[in-house]
C-alpha positions in Angstrom: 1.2 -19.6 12.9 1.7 -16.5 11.5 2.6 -15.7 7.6 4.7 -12.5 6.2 5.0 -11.4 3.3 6.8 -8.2 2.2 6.3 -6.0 -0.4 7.4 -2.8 -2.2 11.1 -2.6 -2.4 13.2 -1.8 -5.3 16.2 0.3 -6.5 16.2 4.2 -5.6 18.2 6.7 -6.2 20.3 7.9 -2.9 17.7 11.1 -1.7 14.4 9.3 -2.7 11.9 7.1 -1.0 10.0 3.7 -0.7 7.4 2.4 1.2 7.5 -1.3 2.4 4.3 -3.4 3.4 4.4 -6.7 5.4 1.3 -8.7 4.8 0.5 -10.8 7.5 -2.0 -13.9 7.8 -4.6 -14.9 10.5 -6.4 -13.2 12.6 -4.4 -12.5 15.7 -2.1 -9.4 13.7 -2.8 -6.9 16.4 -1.6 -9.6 19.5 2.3 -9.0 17.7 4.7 -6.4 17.9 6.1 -6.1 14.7 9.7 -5.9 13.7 11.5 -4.3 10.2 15.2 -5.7 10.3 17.9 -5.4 7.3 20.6 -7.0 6.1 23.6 -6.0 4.1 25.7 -8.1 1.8 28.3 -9.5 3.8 27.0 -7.9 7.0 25.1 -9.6 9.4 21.2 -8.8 10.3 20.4 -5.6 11.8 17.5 -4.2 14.0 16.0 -1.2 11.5 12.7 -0.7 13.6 9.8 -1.6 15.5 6.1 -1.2 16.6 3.9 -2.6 19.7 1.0 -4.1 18.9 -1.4 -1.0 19.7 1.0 1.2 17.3 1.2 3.3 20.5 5.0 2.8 21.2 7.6 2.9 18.4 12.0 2.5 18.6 14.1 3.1 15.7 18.2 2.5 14.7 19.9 5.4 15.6 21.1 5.8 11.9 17.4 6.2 10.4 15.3 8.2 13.0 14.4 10.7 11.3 14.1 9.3 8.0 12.1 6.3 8.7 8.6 6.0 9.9 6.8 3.0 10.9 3.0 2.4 11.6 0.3 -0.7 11.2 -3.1 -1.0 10.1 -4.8 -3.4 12.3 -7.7 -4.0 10.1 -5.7 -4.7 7.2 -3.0 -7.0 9.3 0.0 -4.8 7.6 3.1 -3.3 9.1 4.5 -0.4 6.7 8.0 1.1 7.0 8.1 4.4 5.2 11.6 5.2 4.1 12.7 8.4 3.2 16.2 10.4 2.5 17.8 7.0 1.3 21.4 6.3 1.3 23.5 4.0 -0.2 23.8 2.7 3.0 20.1 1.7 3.8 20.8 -1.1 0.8 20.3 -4.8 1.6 17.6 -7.2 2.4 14.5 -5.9 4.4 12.6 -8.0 6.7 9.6 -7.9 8.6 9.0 -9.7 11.6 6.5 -11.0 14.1 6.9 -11.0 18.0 4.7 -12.8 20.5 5.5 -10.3 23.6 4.4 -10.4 27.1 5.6 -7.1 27.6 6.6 -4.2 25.7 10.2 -4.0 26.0 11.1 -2.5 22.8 12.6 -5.9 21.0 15.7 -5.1 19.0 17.0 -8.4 18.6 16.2 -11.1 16.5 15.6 -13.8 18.9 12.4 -12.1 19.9 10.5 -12.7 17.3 8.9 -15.5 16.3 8.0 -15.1 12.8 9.8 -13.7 9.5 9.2 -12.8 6.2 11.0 -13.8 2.9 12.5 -10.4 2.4 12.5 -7.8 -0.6 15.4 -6.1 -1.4 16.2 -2.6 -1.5 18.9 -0.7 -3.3 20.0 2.7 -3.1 22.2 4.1 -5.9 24.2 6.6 -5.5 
């Protein structure tokens, strides 16, 4: 069992940056690829990012390479997602997530991972 536990969102001004953190629990951090998914009001859940478990290999939504950055500390059992150039559009609900994977196979989709956090919100004003 793994626990998450995000961290650092807030409101921003459309042009500025935050840095998220995903705390994780036990001692088995570095066996999971971990996921950062979003979600909008009224939208549905949407794949944002991801890292294997090495921090070797990395995939990004189309609409934020570029501006988003993703890495792990293994030591520390923390995912960040470094988020820079907001826009209004990068509001909603951030989540991390935790993927027990055979297999890199870059895992965009929700039903491949087996743990989530609670979520901290982000807000990008315009």
């Amino acid at each position: 069992q793994v626990q998450l536990v995000e961290s650092g969102g807030g409101l921003v001004q459309a042009g500025g940056s935050l840095r998220l953190s995903c705390a994780a629990s036990g001692r088995t951090f570095s066996s999971y690829a971990m996921g950062w998914f979003r979600q909008a009001p009224g939208k549905e859940r949407e794949f944002v990012a991801t890292i294997s478990w090495s921090g070797g290999s990395k995939y990004f939504q189309d609409s934020v390479k570029g501006r988003f950055t993703i890495s792990r500390d293994n030591a520390k059992n923390t995912v960040y997602l470094q988020m820079n150039s907001l826009e209004p559009e990068d509001t909603g609900v951030y989540y991390c997530a935790a993927g027990v994977l055979r297999q890199w196979v870059i895992p965009t989709s929700d039903y491949e991972y087996d743990y989530w956090g609670q979520g901290t919100q982000v807000t990008v004003s315009s």
